[in-house]
Biopython code that builds the backbone (N, CA, C, O; Angstrom):
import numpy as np
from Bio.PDB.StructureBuilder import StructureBuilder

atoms = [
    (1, "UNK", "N", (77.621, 104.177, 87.172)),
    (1, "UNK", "CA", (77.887, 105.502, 87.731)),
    (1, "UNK", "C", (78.470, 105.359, 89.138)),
    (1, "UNK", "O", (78.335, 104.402, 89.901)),
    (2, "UNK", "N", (79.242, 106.662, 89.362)),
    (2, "UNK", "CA", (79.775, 106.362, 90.834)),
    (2, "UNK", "C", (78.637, 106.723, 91.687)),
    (2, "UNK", "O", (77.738, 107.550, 91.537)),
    (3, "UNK", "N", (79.031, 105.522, 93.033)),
    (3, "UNK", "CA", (78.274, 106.310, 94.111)),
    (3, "UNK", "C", (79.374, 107.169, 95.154)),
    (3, "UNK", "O", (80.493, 106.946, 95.616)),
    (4, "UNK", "N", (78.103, 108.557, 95.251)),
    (4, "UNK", "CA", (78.910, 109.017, 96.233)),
    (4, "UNK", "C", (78.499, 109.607, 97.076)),
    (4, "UNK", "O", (77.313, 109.935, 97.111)),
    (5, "UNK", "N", (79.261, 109.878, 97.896)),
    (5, "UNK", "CA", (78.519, 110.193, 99.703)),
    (5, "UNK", "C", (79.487, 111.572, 99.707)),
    (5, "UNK", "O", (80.676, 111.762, 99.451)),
    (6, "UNK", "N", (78.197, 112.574, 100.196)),
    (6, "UNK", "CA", (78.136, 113.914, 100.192)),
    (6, "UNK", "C", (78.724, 114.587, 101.473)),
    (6, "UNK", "O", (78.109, 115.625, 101.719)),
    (7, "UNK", "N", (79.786, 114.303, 102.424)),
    (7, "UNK", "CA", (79.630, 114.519, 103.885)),
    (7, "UNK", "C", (79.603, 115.932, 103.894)),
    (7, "UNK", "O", (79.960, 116.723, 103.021)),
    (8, "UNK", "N", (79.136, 116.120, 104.986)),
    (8, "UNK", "CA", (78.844, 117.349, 105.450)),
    (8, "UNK", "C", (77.943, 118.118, 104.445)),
    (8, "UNK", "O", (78.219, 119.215, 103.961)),
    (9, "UNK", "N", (76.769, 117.352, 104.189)),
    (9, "UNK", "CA", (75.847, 117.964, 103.273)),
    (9, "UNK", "C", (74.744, 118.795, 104.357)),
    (9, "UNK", "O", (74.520, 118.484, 105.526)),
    (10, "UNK", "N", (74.219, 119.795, 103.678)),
    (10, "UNK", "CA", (73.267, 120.850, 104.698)),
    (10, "UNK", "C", (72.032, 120.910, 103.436)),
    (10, "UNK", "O", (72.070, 120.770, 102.213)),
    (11, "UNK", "N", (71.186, 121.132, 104.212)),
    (11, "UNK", "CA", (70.150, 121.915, 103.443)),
    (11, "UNK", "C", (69.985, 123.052, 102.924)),
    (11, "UNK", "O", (68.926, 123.430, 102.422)),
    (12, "UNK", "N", (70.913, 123.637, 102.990)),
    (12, "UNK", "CA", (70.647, 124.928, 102.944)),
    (12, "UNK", "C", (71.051, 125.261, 101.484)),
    (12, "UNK", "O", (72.068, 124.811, 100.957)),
    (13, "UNK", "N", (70.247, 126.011, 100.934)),
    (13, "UNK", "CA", (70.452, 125.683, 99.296)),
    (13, "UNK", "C", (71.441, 126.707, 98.631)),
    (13, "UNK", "O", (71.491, 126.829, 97.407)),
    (14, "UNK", "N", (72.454, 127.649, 99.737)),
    (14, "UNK", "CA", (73.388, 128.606, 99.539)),
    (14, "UNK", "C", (74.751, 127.495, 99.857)),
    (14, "UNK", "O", (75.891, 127.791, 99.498)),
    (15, "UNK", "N", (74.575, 126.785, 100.253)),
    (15, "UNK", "CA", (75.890, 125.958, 100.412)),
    (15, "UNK", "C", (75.909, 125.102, 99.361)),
    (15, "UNK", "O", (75.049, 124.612, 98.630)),
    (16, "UNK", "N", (77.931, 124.987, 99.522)),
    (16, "UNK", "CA", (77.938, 124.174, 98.211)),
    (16, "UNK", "C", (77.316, 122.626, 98.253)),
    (16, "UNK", "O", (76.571, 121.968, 97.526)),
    (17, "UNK", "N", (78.046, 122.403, 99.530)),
    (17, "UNK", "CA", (77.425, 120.622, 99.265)),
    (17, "UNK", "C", (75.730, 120.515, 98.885)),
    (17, "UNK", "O", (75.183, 119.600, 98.270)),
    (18, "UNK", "N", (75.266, 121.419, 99.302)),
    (18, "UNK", "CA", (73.586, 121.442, 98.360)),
    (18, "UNK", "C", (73.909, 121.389, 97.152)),
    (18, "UNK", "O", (73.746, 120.456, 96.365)),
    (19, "UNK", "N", (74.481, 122.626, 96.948)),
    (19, "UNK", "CA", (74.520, 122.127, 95.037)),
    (19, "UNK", "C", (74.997, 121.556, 94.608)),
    (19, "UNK", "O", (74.533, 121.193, 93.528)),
    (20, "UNK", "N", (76.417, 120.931, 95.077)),
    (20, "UNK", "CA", (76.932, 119.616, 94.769)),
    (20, "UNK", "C", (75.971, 118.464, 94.842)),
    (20, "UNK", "O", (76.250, 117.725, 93.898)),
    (21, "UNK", "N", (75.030, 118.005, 95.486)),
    (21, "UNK", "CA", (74.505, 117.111, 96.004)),
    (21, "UNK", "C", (73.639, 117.416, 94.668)),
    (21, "UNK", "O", (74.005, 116.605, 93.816)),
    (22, "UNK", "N", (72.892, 118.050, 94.286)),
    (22, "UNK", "CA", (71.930, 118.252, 93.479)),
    (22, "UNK", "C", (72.570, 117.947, 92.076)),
    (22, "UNK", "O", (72.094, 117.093, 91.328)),
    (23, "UNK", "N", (73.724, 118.730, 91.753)),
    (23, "UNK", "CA", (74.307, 118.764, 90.635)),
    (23, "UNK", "C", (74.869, 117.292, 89.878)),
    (23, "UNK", "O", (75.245, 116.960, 88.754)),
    (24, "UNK", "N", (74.693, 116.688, 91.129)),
    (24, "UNK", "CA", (75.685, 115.230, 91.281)),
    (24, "UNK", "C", (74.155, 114.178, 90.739)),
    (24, "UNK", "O", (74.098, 113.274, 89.905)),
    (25, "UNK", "N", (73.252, 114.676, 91.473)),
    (25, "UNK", "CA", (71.636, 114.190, 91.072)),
    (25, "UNK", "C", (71.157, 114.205, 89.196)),
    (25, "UNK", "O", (70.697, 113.312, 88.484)),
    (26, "UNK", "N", (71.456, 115.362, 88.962)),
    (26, "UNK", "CA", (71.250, 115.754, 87.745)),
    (26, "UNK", "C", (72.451, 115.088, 86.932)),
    (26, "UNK", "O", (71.797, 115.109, 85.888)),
    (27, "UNK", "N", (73.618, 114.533, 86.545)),
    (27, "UNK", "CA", (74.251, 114.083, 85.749)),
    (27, "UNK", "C", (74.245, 112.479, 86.437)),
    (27, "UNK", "O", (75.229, 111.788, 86.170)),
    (28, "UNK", "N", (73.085, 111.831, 87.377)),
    (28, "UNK", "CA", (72.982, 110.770, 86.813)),
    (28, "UNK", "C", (73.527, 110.189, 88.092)),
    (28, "UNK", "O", (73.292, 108.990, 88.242)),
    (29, "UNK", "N", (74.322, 110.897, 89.209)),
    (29, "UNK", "CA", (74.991, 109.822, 90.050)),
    (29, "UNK", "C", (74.207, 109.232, 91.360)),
    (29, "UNK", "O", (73.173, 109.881, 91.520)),
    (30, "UNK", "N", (74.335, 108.414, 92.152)),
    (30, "UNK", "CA", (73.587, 107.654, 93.163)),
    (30, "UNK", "C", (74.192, 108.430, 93.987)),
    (30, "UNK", "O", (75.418, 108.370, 93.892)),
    (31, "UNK", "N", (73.629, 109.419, 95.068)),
    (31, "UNK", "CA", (74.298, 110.292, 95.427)),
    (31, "UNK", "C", (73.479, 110.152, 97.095)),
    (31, "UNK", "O", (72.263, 110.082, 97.275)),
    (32, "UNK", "N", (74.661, 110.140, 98.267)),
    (32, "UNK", "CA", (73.885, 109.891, 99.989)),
    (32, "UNK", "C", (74.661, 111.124, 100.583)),
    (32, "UNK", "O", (75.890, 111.119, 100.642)),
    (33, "UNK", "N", (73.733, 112.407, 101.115)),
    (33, "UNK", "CA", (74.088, 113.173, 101.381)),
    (33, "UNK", "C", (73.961, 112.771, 103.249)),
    (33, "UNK", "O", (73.040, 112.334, 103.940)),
    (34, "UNK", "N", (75.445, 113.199, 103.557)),
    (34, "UNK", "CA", (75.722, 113.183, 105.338)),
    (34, "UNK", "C", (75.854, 114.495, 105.867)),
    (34, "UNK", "O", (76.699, 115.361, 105.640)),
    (35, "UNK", "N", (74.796, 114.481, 106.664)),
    (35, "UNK", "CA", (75.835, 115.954, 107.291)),
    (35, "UNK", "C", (75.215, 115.547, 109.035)),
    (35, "UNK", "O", (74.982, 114.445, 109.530)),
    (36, "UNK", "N", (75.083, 117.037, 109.672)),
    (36, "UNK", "CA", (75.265, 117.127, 111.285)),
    (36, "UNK", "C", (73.346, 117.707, 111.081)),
    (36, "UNK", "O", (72.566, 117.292, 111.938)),
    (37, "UNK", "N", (73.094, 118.121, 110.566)),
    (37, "UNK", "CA", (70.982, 118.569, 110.436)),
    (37, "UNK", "C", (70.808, 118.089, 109.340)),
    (37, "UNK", "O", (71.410, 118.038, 108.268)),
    (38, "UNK", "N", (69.464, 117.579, 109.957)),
    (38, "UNK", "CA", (68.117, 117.188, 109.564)),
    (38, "UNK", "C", (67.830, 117.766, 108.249)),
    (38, "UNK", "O", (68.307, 118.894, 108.129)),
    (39, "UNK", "N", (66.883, 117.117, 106.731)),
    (39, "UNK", "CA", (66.722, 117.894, 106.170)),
    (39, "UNK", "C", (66.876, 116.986, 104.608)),
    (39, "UNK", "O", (67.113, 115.862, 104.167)),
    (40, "UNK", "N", (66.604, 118.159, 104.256)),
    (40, "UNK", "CA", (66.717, 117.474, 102.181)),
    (40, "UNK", "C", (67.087, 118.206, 101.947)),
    (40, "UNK", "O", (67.084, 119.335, 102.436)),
    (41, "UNK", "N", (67.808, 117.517, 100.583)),
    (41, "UNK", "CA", (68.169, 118.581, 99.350)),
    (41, "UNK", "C", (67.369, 117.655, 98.196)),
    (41, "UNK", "O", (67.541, 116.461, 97.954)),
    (42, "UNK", "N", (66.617, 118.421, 97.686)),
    (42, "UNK", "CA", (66.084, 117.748, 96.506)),
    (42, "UNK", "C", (64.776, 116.421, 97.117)),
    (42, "UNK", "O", (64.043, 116.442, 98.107)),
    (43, "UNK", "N", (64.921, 115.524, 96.164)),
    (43, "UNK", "CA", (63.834, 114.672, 96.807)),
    (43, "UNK", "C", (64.839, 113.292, 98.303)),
    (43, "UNK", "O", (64.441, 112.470, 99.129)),
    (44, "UNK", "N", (65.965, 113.733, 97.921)),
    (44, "UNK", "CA", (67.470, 113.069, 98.891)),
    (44, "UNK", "C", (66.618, 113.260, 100.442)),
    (44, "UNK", "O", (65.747, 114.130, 100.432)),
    (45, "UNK", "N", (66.837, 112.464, 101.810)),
    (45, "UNK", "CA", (66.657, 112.904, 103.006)),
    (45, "UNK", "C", (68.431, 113.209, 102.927)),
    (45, "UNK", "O", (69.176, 112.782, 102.045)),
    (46, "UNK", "N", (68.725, 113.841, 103.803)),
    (46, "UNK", "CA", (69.958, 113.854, 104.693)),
    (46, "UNK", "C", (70.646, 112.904, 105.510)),
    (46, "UNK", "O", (70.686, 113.460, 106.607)),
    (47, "UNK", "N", (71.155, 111.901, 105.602)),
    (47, "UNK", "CA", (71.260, 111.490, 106.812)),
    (47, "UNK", "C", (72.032, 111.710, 107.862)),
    (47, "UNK", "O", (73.113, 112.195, 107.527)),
    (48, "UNK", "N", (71.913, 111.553, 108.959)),
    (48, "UNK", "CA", (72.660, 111.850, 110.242)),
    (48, "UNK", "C", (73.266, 111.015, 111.027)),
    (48, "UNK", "O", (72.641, 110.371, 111.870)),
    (49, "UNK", "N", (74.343, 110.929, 110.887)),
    (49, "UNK", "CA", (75.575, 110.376, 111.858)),
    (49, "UNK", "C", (76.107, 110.106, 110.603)),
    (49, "UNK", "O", (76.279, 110.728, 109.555)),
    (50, "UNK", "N", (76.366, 108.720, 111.134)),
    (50, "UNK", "CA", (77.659, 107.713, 110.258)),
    (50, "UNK", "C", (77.129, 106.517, 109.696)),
    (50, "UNK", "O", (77.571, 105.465, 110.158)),
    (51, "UNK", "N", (76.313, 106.462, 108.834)),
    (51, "UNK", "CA", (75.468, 105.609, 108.281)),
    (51, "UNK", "C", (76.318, 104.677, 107.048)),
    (51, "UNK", "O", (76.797, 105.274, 106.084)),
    (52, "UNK", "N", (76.441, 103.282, 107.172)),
    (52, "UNK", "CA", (76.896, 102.807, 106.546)),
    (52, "UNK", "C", (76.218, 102.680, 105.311)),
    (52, "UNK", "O", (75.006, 102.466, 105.261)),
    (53, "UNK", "N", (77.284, 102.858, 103.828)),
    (53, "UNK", "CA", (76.695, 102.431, 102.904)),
    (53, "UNK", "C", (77.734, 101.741, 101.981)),
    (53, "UNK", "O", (78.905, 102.117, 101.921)),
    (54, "UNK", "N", (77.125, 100.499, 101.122)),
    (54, "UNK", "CA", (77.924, 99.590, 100.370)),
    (54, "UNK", "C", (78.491, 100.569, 99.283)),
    (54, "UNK", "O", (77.983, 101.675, 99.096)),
    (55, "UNK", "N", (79.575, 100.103, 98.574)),
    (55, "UNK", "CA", (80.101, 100.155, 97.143)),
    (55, "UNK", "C", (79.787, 101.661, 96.806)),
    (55, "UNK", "O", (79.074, 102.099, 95.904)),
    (56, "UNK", "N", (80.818, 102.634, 98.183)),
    (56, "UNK", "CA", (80.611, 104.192, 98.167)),
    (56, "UNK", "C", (82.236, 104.419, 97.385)),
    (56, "UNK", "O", (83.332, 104.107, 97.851)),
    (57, "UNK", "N", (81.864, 105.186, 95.815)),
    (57, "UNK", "CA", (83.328, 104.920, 95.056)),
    (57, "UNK", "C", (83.540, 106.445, 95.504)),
    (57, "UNK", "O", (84.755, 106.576, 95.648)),
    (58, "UNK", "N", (83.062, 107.338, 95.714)),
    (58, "UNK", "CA", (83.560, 108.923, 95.851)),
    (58, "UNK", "C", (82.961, 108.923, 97.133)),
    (58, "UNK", "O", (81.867, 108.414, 97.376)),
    (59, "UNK", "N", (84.127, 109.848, 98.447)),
    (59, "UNK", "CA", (83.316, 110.522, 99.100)),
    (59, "UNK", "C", (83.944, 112.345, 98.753)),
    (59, "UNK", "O", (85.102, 112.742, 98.621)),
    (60, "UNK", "N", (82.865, 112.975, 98.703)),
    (60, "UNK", "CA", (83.364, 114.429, 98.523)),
    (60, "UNK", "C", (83.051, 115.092, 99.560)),
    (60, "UNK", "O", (81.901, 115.221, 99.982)),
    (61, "UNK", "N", (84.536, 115.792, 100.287)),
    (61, "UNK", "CA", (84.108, 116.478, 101.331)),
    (61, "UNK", "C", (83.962, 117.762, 102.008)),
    (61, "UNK", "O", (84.869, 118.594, 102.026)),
    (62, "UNK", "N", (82.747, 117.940, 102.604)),
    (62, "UNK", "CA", (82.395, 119.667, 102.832)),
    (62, "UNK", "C", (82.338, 119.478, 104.330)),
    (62, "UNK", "O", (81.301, 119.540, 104.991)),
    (63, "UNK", "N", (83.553, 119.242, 104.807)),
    (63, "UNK", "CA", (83.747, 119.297, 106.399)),
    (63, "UNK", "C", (85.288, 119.830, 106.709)),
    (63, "UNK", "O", (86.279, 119.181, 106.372)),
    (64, "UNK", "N", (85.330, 120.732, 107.197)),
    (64, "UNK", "CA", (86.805, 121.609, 107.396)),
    (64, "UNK", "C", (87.766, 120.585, 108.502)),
    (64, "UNK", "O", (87.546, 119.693, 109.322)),
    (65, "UNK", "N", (88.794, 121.239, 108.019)),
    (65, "UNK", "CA", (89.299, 119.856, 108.941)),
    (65, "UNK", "C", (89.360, 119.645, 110.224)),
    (65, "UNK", "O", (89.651, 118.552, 110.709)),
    (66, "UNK", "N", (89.003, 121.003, 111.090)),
    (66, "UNK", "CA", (89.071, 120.686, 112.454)),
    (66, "UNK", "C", (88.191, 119.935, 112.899)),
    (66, "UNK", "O", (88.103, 119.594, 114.078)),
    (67, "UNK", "N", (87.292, 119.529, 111.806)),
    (67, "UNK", "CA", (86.078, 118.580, 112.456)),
    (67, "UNK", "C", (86.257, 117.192, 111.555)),
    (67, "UNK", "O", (85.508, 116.231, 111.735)),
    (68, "UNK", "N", (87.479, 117.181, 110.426)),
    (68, "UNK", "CA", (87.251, 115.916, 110.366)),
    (68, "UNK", "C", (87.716, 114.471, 110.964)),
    (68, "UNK", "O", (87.373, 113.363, 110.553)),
    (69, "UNK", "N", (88.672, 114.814, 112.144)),
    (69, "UNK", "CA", (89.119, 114.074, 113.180)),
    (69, "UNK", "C", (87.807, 112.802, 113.470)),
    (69, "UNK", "O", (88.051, 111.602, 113.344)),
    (70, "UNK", "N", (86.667, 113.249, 113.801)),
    (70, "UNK", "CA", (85.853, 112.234, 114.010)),
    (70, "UNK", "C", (85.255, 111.380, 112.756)),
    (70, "UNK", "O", (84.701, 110.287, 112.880)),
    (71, "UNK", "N", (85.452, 112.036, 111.590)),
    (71, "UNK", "CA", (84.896, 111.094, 110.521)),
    (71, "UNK", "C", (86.051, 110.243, 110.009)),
    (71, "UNK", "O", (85.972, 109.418, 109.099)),
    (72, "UNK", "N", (87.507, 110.662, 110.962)),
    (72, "UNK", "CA", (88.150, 109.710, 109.892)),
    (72, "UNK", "C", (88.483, 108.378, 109.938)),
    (72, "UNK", "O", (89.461, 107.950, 109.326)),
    (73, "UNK", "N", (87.595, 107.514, 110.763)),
    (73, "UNK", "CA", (87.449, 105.988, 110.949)),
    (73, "UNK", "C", (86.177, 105.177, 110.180)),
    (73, "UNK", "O", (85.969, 103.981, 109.974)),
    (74, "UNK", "N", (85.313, 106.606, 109.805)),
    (74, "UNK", "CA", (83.461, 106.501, 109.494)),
    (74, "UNK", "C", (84.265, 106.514, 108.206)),
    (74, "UNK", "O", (84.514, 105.351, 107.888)),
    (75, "UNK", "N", (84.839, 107.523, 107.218)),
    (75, "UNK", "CA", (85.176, 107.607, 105.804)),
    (75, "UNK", "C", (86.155, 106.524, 105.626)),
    (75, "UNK", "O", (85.845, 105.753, 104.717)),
    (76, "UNK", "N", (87.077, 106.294, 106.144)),
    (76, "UNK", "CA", (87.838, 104.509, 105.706)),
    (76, "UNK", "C", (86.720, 102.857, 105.866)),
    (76, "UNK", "O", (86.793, 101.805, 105.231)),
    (77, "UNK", "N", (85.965, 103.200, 106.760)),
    (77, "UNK", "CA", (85.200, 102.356, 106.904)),
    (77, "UNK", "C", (84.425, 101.884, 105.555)),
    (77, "UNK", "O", (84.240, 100.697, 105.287)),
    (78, "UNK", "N", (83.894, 103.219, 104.552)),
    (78, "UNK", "CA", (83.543, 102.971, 103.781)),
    (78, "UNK", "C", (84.255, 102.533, 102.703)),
    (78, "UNK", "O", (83.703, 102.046, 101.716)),
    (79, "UNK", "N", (85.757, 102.702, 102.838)),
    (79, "UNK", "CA", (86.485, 101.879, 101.428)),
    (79, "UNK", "C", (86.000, 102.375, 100.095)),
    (79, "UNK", "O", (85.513, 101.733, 99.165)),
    (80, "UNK", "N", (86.302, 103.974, 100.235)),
    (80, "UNK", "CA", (86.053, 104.450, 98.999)),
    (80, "UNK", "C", (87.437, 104.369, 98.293)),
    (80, "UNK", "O", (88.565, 104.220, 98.762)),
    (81, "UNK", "N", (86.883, 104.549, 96.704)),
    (81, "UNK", "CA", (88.134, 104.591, 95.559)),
    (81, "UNK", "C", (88.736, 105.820, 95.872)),
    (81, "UNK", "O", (89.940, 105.870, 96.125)),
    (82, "UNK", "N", (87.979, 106.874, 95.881)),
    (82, "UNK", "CA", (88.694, 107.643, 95.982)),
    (82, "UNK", "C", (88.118, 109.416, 97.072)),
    (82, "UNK", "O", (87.057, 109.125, 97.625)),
    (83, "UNK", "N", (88.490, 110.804, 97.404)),
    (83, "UNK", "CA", (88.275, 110.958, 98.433)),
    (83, "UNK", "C", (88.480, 112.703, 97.767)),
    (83, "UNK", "O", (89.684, 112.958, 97.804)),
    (84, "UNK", "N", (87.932, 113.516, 97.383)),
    (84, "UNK", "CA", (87.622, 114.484, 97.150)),
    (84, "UNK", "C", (87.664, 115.709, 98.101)),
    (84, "UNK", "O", (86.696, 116.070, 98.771)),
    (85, "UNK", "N", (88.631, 116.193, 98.097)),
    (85, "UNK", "CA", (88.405, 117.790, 99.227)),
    (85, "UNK", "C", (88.336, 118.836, 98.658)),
    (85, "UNK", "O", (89.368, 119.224, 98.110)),
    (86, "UNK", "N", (87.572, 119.363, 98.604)),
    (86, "UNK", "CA", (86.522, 120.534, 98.340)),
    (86, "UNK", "C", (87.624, 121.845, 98.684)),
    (86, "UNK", "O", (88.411, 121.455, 99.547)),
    (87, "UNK", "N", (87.883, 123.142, 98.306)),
    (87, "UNK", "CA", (88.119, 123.926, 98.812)),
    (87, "UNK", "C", (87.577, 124.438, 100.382)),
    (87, "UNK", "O", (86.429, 124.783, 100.663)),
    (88, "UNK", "N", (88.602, 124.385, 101.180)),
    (88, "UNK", "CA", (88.956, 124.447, 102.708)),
    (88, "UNK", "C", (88.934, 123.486, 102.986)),
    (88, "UNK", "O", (88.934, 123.398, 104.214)),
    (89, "UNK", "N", (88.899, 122.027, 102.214)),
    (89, "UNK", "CA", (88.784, 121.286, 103.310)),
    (89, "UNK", "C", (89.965, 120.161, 103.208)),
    (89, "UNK", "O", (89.908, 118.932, 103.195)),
    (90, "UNK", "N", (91.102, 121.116, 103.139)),
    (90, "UNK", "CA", (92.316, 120.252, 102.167)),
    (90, "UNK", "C", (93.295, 119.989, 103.591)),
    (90, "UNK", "O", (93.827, 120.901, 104.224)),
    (91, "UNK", "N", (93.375, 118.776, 103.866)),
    (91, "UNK", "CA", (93.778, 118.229, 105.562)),
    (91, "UNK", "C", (94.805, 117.083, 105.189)),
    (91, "UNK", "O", (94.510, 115.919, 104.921)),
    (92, "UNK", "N", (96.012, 117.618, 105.222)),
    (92, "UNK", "CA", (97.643, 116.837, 104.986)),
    (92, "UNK", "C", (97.518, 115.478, 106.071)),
    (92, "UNK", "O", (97.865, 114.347, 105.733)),
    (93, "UNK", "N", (97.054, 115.758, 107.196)),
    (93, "UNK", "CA", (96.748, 114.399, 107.527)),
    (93, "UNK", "C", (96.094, 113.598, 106.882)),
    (93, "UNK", "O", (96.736, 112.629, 106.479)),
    (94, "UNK", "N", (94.867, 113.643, 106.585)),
    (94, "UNK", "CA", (93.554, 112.976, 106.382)),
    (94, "UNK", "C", (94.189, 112.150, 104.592)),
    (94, "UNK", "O", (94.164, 111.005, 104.143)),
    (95, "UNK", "N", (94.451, 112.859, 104.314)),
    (95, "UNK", "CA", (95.089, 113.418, 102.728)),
    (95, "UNK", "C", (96.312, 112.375, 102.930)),
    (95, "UNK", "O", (96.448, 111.595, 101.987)),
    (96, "UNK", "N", (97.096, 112.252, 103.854)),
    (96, "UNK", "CA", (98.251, 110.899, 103.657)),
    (96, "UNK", "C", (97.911, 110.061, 103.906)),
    (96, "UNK", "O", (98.518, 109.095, 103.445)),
    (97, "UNK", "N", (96.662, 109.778, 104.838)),
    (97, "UNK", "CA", (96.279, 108.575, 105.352)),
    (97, "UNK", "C", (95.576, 107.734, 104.289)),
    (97, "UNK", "O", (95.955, 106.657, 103.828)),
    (98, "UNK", "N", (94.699, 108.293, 104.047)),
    (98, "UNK", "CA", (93.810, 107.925, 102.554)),
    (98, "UNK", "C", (95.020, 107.713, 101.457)),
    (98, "UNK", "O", (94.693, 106.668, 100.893)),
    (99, "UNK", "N", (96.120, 108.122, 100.929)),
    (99, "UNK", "CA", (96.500, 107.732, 100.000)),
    (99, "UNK", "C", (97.505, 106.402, 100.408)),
    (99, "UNK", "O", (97.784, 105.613, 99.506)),
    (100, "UNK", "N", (98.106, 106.146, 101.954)),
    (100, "UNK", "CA", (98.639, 105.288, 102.419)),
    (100, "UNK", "C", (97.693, 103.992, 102.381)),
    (100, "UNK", "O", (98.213, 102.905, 102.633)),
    (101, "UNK", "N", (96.036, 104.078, 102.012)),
    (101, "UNK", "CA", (95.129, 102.554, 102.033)),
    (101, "UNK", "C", (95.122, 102.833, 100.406)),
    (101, "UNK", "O", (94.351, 102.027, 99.885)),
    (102, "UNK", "N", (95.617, 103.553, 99.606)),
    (102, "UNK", "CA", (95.696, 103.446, 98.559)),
    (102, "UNK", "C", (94.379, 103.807, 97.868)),
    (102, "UNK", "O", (94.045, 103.337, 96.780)),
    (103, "UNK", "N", (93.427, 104.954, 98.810)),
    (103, "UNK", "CA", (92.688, 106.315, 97.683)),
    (103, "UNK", "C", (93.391, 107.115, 97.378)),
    (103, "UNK", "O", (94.390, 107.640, 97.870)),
    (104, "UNK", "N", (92.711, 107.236, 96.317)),
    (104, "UNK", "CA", (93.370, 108.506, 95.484)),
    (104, "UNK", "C", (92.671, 109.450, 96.253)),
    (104, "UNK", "O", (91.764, 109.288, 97.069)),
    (105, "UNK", "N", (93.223, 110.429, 95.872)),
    (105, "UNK", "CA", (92.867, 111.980, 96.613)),
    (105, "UNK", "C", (93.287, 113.237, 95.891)),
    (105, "UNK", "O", (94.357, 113.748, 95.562)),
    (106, "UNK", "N", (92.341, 113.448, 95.809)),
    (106, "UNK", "CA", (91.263, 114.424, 94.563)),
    (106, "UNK", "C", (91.075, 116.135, 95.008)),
    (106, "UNK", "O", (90.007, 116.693, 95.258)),
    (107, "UNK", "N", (92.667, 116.845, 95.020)),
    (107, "UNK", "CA", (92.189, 118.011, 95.468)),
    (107, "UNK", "C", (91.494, 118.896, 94.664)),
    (107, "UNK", "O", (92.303, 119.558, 94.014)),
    (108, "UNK", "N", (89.771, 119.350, 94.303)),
    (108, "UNK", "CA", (88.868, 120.056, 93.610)),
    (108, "UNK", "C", (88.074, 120.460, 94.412)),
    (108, "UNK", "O", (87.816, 120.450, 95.615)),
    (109, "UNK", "N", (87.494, 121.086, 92.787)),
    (109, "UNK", "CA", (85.938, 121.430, 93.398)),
    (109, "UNK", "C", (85.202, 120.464, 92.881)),
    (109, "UNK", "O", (85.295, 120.200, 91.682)),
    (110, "UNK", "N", (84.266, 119.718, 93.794)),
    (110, "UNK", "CA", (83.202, 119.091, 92.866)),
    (110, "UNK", "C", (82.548, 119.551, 91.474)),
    (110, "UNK", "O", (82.623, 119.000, 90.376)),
    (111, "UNK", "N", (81.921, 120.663, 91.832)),
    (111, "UNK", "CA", (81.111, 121.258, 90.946)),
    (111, "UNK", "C", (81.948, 121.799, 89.783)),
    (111, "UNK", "O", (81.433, 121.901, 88.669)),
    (112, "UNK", "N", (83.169, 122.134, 89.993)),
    (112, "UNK", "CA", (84.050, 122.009, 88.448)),
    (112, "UNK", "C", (84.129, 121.293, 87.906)),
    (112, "UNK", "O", (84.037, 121.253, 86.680)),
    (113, "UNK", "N", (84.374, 120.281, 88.808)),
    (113, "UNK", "CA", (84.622, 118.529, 87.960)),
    (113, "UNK", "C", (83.694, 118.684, 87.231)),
    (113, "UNK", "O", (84.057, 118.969, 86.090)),
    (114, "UNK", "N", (82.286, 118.608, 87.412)),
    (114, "UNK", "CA", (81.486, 118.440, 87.247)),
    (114, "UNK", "C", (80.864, 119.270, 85.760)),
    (114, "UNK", "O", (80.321, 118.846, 84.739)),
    (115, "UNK", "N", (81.234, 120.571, 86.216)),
    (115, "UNK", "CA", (80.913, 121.572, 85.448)),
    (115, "UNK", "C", (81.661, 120.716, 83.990)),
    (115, "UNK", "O", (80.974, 120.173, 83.125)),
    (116, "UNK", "N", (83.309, 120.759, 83.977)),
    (116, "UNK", "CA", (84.234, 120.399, 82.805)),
    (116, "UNK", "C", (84.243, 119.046, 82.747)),
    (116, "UNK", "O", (85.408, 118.779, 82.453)),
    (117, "UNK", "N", (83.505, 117.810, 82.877)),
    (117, "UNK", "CA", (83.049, 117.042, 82.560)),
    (117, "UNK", "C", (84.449, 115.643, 82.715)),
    (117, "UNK", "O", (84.704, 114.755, 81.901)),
    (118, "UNK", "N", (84.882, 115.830, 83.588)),
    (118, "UNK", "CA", (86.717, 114.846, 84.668)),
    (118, "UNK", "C", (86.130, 114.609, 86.192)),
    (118, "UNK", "O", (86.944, 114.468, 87.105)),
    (119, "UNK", "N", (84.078, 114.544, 86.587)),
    (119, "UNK", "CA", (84.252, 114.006, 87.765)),
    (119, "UNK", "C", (84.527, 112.434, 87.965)),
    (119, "UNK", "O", (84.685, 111.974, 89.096)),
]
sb = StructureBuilder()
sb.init_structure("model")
sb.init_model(0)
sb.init_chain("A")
sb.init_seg("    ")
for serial, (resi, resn, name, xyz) in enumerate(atoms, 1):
    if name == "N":
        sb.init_residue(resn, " ", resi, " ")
    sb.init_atom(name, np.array(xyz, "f"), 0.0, 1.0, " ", f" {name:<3s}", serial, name[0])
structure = sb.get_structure()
């Protein structure tokens, strides 16, 4: 199964990356939720900052782009396959750079993927 790292995951169980994070739990995937607070989703902690993790094949992201300027040395670092932007968070920079190290880049919704069974 893929692993994948949740950025900009919240606790808050009205946001999507919660239910992404959860939904991603339930069909089985190894799933590290990042965001900016403290907190769980599910039996998951959250973690905070820029926490390295090995053999991260998806990151899916719930961070708009004016803020993803600072993650974008933390998300190459990890050498994911590939790089998921979520509705709003679709960033023509971020988006050429990643396909220039040769991720793919995945404009969805998680939870569709998910839902129609192509995550």
């Amino acid at each position: 199964m893929k692993k994948t790292l949740v950025l900009g995951a919240s606790p808050n169980p009205e946001r999507y990356s919660n239910k992404a994070t959860l939904r991603l739990l339930e069909a089985g995937y190894e799933v590290f939720p990042v965001g900016i607070q403290a907190g769980r989703i599910g039996e998951l902690d959250i973690a905070i900052g820029m926490p390295f993790y090995e053999d991260i094949d998806t990151i899916t992201l719930y961070v708009g782009p004016a803020n993803q300027a600072v993650y974008e040395s933390y998300i190459f670092s990890l050498k994911p396959q590939r790089i998921i932007f979520n509705p709003g968070t679709e960033n023509p920079h971020l988006m050429m750079a990643a396909e220039e190290k040769g991720i793919e880049v995945v404009v969805g919704c998680t939870l569709v993927m998910l839902s129609v069974g192509n995550y």
